[in-house]
N, C-alpha and C positions, 0 to 999 in steps of 0.2 A: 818813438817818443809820443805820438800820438794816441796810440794805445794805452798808452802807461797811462796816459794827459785823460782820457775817457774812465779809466778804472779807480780813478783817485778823485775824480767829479763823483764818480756815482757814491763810492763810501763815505764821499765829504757831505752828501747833498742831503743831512737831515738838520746840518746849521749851517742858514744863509749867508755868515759872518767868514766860514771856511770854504764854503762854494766858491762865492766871491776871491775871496783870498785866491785858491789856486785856478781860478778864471782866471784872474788877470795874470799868474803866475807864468800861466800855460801862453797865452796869447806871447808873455816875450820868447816864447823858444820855437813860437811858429812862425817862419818867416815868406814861405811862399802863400800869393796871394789867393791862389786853387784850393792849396788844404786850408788857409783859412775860411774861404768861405764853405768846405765843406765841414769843416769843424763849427762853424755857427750853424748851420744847420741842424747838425746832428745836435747841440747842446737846446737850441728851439725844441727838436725832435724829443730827445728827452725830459727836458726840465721846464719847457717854458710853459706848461701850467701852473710849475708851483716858484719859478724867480720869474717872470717875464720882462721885471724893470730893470733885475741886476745884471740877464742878458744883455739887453738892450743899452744898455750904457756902456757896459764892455768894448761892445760889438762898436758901437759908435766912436769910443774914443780910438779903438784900434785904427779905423777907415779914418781917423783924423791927425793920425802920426806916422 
């Protein structure tokens, strides 16, 4: 699922409206707390030159539910 979750960031990632979207989408179907943090890395790794806020928000509210 992870994978999938990486392939459909990258073809979404030219409107930050559908990034976001399936960010948050992806975050409810990840539930251990390992691959989440390697899946925000890897999402930093990729994209966080061009969302670094929409990242960080995600990422924050996930560590907060």
């Amino acid at each position: 699922m992870l994978e999938l979750t990486k392939k459909i960031l990258r073809v979404v990632s030219f409107d930050s409206q559908l990034f976001q979207k399936e960010l948050y989408k992806a975050q409810k179907w990840i539930t251990d707390a390992e691959e989440i943090k390697r899946f925000q890395e890897w999402c930093i790794t990729e994209f966080g030159a061009k969302y670094p806020i929409i990242i960080r928000k995600a990422f924050a509210q996930s560590l907060t539910n």
